[in-house]
N, C-alpha and C positions, 0 to 999 in steps of 0.2 A: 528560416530553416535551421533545423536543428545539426551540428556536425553531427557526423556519423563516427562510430568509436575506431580509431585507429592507432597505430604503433607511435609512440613519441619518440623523439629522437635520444632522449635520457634513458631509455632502454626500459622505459613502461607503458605501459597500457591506455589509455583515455578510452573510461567506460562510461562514464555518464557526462555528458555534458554541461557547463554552466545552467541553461536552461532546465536540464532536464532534473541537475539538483534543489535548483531553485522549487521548479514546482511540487519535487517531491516535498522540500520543508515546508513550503506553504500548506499541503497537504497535513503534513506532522501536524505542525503545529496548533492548525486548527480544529484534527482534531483530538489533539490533547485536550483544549478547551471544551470543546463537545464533550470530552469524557468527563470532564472533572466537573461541570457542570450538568452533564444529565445527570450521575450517582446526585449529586446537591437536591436534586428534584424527584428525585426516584425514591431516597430513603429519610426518613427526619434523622436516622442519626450521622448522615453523611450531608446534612443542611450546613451544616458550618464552613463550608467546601466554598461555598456560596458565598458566605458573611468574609470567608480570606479573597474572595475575587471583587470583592466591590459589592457585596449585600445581594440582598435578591432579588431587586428591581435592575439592576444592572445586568444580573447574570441573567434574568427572564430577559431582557432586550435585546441582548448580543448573542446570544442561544442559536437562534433563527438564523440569526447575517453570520455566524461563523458557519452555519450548516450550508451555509454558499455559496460559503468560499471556500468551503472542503470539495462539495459536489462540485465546482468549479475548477478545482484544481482537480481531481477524479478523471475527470472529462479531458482535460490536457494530457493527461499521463495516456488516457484510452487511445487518443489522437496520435502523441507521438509514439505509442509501444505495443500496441495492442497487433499491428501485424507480426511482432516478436512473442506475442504470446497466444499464437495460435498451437492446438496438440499439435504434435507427432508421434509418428511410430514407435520413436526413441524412448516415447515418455513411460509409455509402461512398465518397459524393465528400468528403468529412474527407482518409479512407484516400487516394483517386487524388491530391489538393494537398500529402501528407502532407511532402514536401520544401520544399515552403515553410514547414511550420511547424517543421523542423529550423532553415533558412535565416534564420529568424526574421521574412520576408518574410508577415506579417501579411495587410495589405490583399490579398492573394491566396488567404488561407484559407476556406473556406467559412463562414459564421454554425454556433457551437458554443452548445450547451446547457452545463446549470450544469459536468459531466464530458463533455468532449472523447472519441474513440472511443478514443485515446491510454492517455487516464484508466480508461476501461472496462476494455480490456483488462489496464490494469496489476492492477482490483481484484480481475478475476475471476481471473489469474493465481496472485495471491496467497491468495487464496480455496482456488482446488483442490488447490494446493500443499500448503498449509498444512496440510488438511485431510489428504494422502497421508503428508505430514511426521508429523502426529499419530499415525496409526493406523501408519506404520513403526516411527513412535520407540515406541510404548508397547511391541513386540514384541522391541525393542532394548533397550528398559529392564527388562520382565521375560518374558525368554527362558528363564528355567526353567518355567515355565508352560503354553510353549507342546508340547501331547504331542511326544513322535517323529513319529508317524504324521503328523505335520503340521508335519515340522519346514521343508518346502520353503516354509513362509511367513517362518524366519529369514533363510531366503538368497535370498526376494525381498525381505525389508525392509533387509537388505546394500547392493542395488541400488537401490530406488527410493528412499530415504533421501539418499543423497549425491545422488544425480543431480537431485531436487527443490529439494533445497539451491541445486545449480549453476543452476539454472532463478530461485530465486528471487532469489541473487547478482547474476542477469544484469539482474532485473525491476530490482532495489534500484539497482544504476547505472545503470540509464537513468533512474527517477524519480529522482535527487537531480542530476544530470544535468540535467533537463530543467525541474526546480523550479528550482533555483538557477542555470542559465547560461541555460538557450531562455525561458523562461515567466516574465521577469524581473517581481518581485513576487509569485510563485504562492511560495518561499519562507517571505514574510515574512506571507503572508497566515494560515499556518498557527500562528504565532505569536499573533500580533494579533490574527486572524480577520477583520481587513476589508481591503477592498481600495478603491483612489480608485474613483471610476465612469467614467472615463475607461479603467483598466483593465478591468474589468468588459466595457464594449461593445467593447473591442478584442480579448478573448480568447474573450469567450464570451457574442457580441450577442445571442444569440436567448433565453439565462435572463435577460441585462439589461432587455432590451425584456419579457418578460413580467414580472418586475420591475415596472416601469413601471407597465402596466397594473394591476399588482395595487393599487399603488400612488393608482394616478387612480381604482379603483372603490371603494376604502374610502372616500372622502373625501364 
């Protein structure tokens, strides 16, 4: 079981838990690899990418099993967060102030839950992606398999393969982007897994305040 994020007694926050930082860098980091090796395969003048990872027999092998342990780790995140990233009402007026919280103009942003509609979007993005990325890349991986009669699914996984990729490129820089320069602490929080409580109610008042609550009825 995963704890649930509560008040520490050092007067901060626990928002991610061990596990659930765990599986997000497992995620990172594979697919940092996925990235740096699909450009290696995608452009000859990004092949060198390839020759610094261990050549390109290596990078063609491990290609596949890092895309498995990303969608692997995908599927954990969906498990443990996915009922936190369901819409709400709330999210639309998120969306309409959504320049204030580029701006960093806070006191402007609507009251956000534990995931922001920001956050949403980035999980489910990576979620379907991820998932199109899987079922391309196995048909990319073994294409002798697939009959003739059915070979128009090689030359849709041609297409949807890269172009997923490019979608999830786009996702990857805005979330480190937005962790690490707008959402100052959101970061270090992934590390650490706690956050002051002063950040807590300035980014995401309405999980701090229940929080709270949860807080005053055990007692």
């Amino acid at each position: 079981m995963t704890p649930e994020p509560h008040l520490l007694p050092n007067g901060r926050v626990l928002r991610y838990s061990y596990r659930e930082r765990l599986v997000h860098w497992l995620a990172g980091f594979s697919y940092v690899y996925l990235l740096l090796t699909g450009l290696a395969f995608w452009s000859p003048w990004l092949f060198w990418i390839a020759v610094v990872l261990g050549g390109a027999t290596v990078s063609r092998e491990l290609h596949p099993w890092a895309g498995l342990v990303f969608v692997a780790a995908v599927l954990m995140m969906y498990r443990m967060w996915a009922s936190g990233m369901k819409e709400s009402p709330a999210d639309a007026a998120w969306w309409k102030a959504v320049r204030h919280y580029i701006r960093n103009e806070d006191e402007q942003m609507p009251s956000a839950d534990r995931f922001n509609p920001g956050q949403k979007l980035l999980f489910w993005g990576f979620l379907w992606n991820g998932l199109l990325l899987l079922l391309s890349g196995v048909i990319l991986w073994f294409p002798q398999y697939i009959p003739w009669s059915l070979r128009f699914l090689r030359y849709l996984a041609v297409i949807v393969h890269p172009v997923c990729a490019l979608l999830t490129i786009g996702l990857f820089i805005i979330h480190v982007y937005m962790g690490a320069a707008i959402e100052r602490g959101a970061f270090g929080s992934v590390i650490r897994g706690d956050v002051s409580r002063a950040w807590a109610d300035r980014h995401h008042h309405t999980w701090y305040r229940q929080l709270l609550r949860d807080s005053e009825a055990r007692k």
